[in-house]
N, CA, C and O of each residue as an XYZ file, in Angstrom:
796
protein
N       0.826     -1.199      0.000
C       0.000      0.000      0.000
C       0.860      1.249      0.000
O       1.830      1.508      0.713
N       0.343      1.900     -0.869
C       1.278      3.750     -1.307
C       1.550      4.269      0.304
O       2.631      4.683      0.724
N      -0.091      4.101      1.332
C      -0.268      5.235      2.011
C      -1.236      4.273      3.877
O      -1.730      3.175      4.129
N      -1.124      4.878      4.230
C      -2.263      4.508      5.611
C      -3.966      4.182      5.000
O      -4.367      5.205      4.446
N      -4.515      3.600      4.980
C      -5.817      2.567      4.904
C      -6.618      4.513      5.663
O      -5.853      5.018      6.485
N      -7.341      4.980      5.504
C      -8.370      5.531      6.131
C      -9.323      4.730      6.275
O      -9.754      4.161      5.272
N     -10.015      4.425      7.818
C     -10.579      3.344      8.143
C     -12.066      4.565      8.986
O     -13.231      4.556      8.588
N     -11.694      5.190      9.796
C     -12.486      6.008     10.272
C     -11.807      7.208     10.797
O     -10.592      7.381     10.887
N     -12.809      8.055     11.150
C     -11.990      9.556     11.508
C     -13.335     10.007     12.838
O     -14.564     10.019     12.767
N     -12.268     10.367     14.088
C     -13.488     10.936     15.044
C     -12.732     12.111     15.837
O     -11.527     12.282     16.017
N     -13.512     12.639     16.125
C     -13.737     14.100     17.090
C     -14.514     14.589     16.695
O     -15.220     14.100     15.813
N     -14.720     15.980     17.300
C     -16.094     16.967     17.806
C     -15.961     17.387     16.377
O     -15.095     17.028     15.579
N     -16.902     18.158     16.196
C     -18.074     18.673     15.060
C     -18.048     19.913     15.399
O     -17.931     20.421     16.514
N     -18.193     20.490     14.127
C     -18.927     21.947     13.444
C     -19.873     22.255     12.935
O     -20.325     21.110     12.922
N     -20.606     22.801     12.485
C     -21.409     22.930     11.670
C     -20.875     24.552     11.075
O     -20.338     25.422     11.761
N     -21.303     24.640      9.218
C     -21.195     25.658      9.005
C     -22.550     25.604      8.075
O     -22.664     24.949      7.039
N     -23.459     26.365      8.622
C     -24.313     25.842      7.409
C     -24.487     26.668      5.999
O     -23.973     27.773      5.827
N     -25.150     26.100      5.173
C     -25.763     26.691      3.658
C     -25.648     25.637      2.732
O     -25.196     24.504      2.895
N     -26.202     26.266      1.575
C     -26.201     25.616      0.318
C     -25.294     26.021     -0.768
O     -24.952     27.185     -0.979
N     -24.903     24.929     -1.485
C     -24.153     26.004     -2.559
C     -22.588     26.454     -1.826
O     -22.078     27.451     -2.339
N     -22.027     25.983     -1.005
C     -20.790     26.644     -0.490
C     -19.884     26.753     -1.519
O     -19.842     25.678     -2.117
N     -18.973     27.754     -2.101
C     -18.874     27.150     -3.277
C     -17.147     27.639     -3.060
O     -16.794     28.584     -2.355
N     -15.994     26.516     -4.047
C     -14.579     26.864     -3.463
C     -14.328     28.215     -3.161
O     -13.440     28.432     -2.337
N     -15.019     29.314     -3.735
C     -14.092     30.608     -3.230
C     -14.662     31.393     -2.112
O     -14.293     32.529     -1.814
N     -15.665     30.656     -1.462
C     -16.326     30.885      0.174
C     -15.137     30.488      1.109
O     -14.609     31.171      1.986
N     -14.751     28.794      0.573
C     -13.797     28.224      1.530
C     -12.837     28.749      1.481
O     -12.412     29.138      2.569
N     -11.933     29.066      0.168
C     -10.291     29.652      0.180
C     -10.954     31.304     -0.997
O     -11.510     31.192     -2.089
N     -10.647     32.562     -0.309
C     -10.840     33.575     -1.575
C     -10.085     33.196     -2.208
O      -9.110     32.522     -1.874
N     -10.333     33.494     -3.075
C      -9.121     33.307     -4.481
C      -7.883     34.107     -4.209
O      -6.781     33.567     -4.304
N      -8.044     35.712     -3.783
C      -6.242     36.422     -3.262
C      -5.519     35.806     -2.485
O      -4.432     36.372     -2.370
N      -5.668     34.323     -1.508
C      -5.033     34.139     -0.832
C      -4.206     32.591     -1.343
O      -3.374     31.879     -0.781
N      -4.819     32.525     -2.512
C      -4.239     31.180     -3.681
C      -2.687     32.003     -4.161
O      -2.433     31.376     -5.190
N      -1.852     32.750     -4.039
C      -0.424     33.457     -4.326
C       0.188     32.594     -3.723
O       1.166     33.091     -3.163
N       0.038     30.932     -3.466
C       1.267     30.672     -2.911
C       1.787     29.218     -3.420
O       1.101     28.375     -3.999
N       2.942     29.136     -3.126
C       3.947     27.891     -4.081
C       3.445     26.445     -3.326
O       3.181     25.361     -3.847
N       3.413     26.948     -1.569
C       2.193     25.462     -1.119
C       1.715     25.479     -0.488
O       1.600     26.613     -0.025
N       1.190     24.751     -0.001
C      -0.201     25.242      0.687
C      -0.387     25.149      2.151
O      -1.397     25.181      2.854
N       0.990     25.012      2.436
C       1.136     25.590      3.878
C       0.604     27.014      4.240
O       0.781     27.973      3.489
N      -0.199     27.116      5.685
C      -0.688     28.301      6.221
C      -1.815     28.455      5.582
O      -2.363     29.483      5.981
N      -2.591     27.764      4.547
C      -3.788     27.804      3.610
C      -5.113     28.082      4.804
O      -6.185     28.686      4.761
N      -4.450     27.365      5.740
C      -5.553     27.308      6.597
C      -6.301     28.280      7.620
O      -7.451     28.069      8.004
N      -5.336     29.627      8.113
C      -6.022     30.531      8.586
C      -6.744     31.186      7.993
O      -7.364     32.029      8.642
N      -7.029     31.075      6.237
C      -7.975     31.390      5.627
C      -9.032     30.890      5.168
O      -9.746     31.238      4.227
N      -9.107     29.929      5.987
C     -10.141     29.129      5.110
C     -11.502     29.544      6.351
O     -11.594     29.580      7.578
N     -12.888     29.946      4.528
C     -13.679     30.666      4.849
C     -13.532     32.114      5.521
O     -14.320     32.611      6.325
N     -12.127     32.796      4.923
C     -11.896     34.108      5.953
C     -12.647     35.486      5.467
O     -12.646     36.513      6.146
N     -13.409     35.331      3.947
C     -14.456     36.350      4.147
C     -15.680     36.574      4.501
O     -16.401     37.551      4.298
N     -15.899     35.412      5.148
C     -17.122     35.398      6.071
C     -17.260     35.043      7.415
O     -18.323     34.861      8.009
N     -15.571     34.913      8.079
C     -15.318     35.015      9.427
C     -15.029     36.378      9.924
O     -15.459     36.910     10.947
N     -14.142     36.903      8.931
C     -13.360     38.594      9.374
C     -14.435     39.724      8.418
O     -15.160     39.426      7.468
N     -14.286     40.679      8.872
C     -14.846     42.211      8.714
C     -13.438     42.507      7.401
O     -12.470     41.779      7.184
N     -13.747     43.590      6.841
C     -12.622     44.373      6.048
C     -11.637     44.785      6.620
O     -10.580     45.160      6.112
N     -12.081     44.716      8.282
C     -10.845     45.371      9.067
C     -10.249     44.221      9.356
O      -9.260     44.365     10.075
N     -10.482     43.205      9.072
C     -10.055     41.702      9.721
C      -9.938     40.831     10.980
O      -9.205     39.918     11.360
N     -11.537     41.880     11.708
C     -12.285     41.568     13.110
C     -12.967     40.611     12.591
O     -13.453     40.700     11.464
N     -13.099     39.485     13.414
C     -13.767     38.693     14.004
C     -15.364     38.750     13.237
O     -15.739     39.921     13.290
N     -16.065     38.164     12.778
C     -17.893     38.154     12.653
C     -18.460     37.211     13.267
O     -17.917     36.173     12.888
N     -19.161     37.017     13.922
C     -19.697     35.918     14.263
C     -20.422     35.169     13.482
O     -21.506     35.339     12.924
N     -19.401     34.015     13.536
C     -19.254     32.461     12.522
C     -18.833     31.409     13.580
O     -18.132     31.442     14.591
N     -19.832     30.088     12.675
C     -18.928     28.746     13.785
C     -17.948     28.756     13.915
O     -17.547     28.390     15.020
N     -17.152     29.089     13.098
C     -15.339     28.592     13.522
C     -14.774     29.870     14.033
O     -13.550     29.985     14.099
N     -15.663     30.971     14.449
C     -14.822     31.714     15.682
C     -15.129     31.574     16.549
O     -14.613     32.206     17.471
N     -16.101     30.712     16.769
C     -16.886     30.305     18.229
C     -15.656     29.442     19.060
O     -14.941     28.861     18.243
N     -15.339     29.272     20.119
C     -14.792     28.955     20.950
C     -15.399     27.524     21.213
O     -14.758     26.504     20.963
N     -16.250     27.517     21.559
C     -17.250     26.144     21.759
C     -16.464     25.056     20.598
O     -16.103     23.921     20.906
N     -16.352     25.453     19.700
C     -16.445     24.534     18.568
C     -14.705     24.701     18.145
O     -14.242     24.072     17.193
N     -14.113     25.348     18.736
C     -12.511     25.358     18.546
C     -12.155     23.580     18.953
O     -12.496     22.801     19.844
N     -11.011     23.512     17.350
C      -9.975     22.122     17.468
C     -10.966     21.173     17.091
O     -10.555     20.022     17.240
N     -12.111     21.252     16.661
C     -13.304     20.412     15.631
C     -12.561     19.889     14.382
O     -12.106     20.627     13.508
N     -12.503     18.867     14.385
C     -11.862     17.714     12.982
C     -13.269     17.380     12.014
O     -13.510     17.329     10.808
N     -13.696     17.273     12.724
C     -15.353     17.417     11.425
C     -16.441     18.111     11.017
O     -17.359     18.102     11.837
N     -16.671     18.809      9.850
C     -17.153     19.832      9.608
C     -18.589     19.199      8.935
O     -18.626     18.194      8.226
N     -19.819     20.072      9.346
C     -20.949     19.620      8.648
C     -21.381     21.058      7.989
O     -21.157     22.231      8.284
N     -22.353     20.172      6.611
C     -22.369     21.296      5.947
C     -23.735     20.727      5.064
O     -24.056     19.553      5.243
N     -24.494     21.528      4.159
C     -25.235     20.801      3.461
C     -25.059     20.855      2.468
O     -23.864     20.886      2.177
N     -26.059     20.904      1.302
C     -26.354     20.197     -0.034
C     -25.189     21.474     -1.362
O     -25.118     22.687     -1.557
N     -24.519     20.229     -1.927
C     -23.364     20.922     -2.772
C     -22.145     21.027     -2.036
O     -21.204     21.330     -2.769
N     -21.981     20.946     -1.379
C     -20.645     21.800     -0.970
C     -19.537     21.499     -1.689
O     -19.209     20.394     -2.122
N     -18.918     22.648     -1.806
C     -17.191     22.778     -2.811
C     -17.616     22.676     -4.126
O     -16.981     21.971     -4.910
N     -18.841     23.430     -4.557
C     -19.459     23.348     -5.948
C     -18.572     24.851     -6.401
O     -18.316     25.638     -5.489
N     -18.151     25.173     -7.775
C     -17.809     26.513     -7.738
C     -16.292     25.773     -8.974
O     -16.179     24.619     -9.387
N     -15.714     26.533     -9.142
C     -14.510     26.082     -9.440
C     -13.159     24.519     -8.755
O     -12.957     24.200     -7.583
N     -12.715     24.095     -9.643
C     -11.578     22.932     -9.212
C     -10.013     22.872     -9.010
O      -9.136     22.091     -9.378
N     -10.052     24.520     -7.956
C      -9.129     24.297     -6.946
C      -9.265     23.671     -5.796
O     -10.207     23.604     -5.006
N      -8.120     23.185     -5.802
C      -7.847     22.194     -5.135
C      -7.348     23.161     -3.710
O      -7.379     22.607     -2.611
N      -7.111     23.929     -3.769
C      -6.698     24.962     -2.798
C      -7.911     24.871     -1.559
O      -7.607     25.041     -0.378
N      -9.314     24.581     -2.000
C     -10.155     24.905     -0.948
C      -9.836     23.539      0.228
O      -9.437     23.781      1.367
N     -10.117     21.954     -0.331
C     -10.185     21.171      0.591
C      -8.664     21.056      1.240
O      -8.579     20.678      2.409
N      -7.850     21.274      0.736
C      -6.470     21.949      1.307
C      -6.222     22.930      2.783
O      -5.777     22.695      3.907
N      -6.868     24.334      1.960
C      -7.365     24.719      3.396
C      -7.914     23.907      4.425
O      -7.156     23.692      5.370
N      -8.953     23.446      4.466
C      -9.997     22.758      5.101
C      -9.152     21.909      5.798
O      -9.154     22.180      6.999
N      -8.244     20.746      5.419
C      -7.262     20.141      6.110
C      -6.251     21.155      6.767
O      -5.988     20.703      7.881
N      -5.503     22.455      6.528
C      -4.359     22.857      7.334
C      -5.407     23.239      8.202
O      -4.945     23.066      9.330
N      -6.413     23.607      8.286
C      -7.071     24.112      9.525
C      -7.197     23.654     10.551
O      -6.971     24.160     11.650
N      -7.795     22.041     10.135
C      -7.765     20.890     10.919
C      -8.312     19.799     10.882
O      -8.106     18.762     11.513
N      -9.369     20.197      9.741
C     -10.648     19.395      9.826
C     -10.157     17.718      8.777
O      -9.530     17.711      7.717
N     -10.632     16.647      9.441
C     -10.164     15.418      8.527
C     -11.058     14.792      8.070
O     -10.988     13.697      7.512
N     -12.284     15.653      8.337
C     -13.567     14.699      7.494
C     -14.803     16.046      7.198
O     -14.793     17.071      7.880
N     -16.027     15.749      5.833
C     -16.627     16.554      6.232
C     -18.330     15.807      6.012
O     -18.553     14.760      5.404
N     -19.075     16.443      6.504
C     -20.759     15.561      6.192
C     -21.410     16.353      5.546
O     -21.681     17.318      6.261
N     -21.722     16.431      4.767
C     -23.172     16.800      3.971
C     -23.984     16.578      3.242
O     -23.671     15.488      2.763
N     -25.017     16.949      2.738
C     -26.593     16.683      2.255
C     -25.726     16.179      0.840
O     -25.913     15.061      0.360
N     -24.929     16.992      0.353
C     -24.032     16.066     -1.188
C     -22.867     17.380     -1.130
O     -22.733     18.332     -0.362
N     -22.063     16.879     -2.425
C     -21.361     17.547     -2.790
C     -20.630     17.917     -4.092
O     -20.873     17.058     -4.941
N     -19.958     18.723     -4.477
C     -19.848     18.797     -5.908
C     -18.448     17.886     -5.921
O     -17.465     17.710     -5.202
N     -18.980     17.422     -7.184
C     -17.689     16.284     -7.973
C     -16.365     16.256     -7.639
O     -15.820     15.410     -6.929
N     -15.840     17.239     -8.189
C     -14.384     17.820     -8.328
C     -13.927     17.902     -6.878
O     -13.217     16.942     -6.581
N     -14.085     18.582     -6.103
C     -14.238     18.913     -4.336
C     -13.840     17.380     -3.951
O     -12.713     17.032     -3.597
N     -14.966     16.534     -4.083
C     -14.675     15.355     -3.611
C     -13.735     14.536     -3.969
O     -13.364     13.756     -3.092
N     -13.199     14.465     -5.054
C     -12.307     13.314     -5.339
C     -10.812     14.151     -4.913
O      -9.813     13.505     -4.594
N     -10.819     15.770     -4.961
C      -9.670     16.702     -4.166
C      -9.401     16.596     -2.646
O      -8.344     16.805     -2.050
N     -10.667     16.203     -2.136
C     -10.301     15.832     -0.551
C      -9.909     14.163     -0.328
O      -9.074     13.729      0.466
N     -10.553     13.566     -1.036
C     -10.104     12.231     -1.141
C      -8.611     12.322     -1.373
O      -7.849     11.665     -0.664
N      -8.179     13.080     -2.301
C      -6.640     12.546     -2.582
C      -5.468     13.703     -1.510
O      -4.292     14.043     -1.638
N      -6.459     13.978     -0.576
C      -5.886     14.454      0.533
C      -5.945     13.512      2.220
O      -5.475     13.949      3.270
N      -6.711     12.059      2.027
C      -7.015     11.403      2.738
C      -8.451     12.073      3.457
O      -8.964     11.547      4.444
N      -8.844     12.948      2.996
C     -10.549     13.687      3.954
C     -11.359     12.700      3.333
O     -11.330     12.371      2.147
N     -12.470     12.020      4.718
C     -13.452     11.862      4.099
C     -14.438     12.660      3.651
O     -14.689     13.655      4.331
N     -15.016     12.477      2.732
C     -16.471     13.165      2.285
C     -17.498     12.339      2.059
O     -17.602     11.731      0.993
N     -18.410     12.226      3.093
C     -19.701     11.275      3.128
C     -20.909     12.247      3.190
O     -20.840     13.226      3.934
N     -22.043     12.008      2.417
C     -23.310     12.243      2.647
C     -24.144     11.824      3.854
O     -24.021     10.830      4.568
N     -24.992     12.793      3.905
C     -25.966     12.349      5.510
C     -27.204     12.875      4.575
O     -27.065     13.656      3.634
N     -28.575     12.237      5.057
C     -30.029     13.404      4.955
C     -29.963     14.377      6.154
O     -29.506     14.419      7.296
N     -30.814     15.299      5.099
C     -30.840     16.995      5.950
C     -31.515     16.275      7.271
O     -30.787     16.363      8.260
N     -32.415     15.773      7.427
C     -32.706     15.472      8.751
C     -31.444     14.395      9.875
O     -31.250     14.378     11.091
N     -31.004     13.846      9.049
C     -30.055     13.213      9.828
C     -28.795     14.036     10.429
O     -28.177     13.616     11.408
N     -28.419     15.398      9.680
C     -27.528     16.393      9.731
C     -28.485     17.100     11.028
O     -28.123     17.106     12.205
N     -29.495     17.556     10.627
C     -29.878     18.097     11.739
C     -30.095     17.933     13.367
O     -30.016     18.709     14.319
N     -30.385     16.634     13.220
C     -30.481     15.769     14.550
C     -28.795     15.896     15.085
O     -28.383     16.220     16.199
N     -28.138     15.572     14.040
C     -26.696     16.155     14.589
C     -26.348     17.594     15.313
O     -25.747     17.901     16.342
N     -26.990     18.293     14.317
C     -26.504     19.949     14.581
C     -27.202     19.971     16.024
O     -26.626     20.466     16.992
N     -28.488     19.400     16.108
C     -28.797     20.282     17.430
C     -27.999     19.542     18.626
O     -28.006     20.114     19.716
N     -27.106     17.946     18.468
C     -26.827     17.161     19.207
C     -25.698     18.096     19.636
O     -25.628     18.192     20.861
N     -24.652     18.923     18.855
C     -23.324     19.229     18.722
C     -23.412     20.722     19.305
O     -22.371     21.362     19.454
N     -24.924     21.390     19.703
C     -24.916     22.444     20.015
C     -25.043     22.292     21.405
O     -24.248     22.930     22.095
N     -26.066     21.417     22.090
C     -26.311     21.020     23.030
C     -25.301     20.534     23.608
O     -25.584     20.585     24.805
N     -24.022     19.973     23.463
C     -23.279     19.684     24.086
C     -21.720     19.458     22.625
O     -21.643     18.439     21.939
N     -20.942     20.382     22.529
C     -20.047     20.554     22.034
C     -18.803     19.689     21.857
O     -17.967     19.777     20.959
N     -18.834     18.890     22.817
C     -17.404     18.246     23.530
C     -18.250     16.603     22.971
O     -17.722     15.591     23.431
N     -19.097     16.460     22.328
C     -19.955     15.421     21.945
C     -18.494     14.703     20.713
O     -18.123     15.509     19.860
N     -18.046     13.798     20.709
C     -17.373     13.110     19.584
C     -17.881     12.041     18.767
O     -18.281     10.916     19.069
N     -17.773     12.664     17.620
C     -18.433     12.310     16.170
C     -17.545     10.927     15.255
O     -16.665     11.257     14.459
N     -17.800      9.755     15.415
C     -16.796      8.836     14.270
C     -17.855      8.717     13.512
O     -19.073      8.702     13.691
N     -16.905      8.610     12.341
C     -17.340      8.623     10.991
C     -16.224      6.840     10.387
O     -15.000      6.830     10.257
N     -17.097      5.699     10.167
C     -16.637      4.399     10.307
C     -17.103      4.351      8.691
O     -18.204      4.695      8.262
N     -15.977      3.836      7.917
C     -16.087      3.562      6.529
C     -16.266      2.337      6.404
O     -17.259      2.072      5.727
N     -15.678      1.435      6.802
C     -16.038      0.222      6.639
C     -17.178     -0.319      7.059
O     -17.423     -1.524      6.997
N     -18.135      0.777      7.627
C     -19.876      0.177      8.728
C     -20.682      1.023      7.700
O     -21.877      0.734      7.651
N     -20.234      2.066      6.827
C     -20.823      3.544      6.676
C     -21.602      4.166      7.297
O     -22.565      4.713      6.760
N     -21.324      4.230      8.753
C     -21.952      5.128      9.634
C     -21.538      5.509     10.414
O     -20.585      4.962     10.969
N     -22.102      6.711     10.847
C     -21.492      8.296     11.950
C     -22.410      7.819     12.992
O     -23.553      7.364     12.935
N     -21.614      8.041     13.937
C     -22.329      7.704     15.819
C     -21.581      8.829     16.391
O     -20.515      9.389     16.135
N     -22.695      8.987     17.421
C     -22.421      9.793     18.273
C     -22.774      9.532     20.048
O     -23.401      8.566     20.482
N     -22.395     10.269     20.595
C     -23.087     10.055     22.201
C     -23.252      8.415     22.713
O     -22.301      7.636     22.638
N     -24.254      8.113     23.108
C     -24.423      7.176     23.482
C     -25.387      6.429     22.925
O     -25.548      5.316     23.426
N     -26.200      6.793     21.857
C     -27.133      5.704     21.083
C     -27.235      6.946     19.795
O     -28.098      6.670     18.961
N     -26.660      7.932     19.600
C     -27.052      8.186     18.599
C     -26.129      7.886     17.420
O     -24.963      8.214     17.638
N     -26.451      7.145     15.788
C     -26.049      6.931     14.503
C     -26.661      7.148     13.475
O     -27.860      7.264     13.728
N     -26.445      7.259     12.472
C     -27.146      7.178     11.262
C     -26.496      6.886     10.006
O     -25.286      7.055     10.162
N     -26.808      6.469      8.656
C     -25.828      6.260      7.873
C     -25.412      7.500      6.592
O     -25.965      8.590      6.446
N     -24.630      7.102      6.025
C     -23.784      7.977      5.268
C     -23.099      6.966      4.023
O     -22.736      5.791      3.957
N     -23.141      7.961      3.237
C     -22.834      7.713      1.879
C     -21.674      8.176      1.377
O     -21.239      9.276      1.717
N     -20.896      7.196      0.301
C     -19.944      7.647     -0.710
C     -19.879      6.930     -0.828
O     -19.963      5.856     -0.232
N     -19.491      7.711     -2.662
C     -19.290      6.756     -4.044
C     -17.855      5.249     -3.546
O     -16.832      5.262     -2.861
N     -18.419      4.421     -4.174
C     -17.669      2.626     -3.798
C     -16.343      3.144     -3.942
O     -15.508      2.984     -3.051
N     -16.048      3.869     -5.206
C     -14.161      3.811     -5.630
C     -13.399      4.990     -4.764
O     -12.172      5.063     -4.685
N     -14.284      5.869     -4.150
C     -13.738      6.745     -3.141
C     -12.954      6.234     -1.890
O     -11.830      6.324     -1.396
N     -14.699      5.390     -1.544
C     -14.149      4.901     -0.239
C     -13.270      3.392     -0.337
O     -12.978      2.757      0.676
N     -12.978      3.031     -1.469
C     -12.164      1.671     -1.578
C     -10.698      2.185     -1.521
O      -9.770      1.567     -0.999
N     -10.606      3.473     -2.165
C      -9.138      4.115     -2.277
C      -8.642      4.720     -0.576
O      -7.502      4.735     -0.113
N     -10.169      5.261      0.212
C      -9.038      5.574      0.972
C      -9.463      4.017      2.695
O      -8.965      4.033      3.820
N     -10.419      3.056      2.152
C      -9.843      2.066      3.077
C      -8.993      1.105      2.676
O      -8.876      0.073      3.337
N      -8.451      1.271      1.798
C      -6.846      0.392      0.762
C      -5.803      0.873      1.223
O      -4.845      0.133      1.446
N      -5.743      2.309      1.486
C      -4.537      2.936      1.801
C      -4.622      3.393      0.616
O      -3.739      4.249      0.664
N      -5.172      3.461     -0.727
C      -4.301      4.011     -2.174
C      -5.056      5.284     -2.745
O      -5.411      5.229     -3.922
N      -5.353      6.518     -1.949
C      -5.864      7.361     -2.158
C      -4.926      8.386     -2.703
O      -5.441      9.457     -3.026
N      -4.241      8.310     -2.788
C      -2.775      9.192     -2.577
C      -1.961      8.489     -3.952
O      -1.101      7.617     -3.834
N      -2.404      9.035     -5.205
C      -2.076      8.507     -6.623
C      -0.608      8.993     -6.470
O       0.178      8.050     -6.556
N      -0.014     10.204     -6.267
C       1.565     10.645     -6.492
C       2.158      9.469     -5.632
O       2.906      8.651     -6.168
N       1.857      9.388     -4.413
C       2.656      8.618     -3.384
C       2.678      7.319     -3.908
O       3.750      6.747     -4.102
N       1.367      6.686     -4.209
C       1.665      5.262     -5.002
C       2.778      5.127     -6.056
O       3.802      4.450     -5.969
N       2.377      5.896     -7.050
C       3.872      6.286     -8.061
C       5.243      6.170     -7.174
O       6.017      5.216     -7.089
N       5.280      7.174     -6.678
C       6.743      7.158     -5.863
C       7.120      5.756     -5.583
O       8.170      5.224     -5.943
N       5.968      5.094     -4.767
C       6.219      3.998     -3.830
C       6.865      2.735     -5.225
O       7.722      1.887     -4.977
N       6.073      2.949     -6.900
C       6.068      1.961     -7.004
C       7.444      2.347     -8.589
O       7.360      2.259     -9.814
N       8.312      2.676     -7.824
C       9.489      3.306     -9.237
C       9.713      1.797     -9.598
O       9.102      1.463    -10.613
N      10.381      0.902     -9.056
C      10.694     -0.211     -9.914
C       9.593     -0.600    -10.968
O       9.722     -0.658    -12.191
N       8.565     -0.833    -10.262
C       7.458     -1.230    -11.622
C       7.410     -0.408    -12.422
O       7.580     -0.975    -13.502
N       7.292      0.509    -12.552
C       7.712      1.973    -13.772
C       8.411      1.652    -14.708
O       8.125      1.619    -15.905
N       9.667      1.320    -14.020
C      10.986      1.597    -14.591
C      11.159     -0.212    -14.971
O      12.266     -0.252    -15.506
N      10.692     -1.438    -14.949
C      10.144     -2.211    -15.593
C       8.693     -2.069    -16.524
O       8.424     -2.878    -17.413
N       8.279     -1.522    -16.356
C       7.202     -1.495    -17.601
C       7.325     -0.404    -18.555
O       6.525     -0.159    -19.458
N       8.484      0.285    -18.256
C       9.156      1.242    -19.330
C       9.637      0.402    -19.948
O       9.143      0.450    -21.074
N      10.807     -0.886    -19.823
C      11.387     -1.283    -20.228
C      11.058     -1.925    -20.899
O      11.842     -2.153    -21.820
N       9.614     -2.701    -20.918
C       9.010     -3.649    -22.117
C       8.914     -2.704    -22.865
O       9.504     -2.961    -23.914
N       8.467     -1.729    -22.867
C       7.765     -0.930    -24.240
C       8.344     -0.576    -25.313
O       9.386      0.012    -25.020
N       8.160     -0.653    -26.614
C       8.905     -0.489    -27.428
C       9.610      0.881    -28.028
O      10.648      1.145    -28.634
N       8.465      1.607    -27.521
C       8.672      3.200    -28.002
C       9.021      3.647    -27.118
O       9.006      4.876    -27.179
N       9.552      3.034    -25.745
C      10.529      3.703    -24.325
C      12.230      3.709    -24.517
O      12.951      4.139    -23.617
């Protein structure tokens, strides 16, 4: 295996809600000037956390309650918009290693996948029963189990969740991570260069 098997991912929850989130909500586009994508993450979603003066608005992720949250909920579309890869990037330097929502756009998903994030679907009611679970008590920890496909919480609460078969086969294989497989696999390369005739 290229990489680590993603098997499940748990801690506390966020919620950010809407529809339609779309990549340049998560990362603005002025803050894409850079060679990598280290530090991506104090911006992520920063024109709808900070003012022009670059105070504070009240948003989930300046809430305190919800500080050091690894899983972000969100609803229907999310990371619809353009296919930088810059947004689910952010989303990981920030902190977050998984996210839930009603769906999501294409491109987004197979970009957090090849960052090891899960991205699973929930129904709006099943998200919701969450949101009010995660408000009511913050410190509540959320696993998200790929191999069961289902999110539990507390003490009897679960429900299930969705993603596409070749998503979640890549990242409970370990082989989500296409560059790293390459790397891992130079001899076979450099034998199947060698049969070829036009190599």
């Amino acid at each position: 295996m290229a990489i680590e098997p993603v098997l499940r991912v748990s801690g506390t929850a966020v919620q950010v809600p809407g529809a339609d989130i779309d990549t340049d909500r998560i990362i603005p586009a002025r803050f894409m000037k850079c060679v990598t994508f280290d530090g991506l993450g104090e911006y992520a979603f920063y024109d709808v956390r900070f003012d022009q003066d670059g105070k504070p608005r009240k948003h989930p992720l300046n809430d305190p309650r919800f500080a050091g949250a690894a899983i972000l909920l969100s609803g229907p579309n999310f990371g619809c918009g353009s296919s930088r890869e810059h947004a689910p990037q952010s989303l990981a330097k920030f902190g977050f290693r998984a996210v839930i929502a009603e769906s999501f756009a294409e491109i987004f998903l197979g970009n957090a996948t090849t960052l090891g994030m899960p991205c699973v679907t929930a129904s709006k009611a099943d998200l919701e029963t969450l949101r009010q679970a995660i408000e009511a008590d913050p410190t509540l920890v959320l696993t998200i189990d790929l191999p069961s496909m289902l999110a539990s919480y507390g003490a009897a609460g679960s429900f299930p969740v969705q993603q596409p078969a070749s998503l979640r086969e890549a990242l409970v294989s370990g082989r989500w991570d296409p560059i790293a497989e390459l790397l891992e696999n130079e001899a076979l390369i450099d034998q199947r260069a060698l049969a070829l005739s036009y190599v």
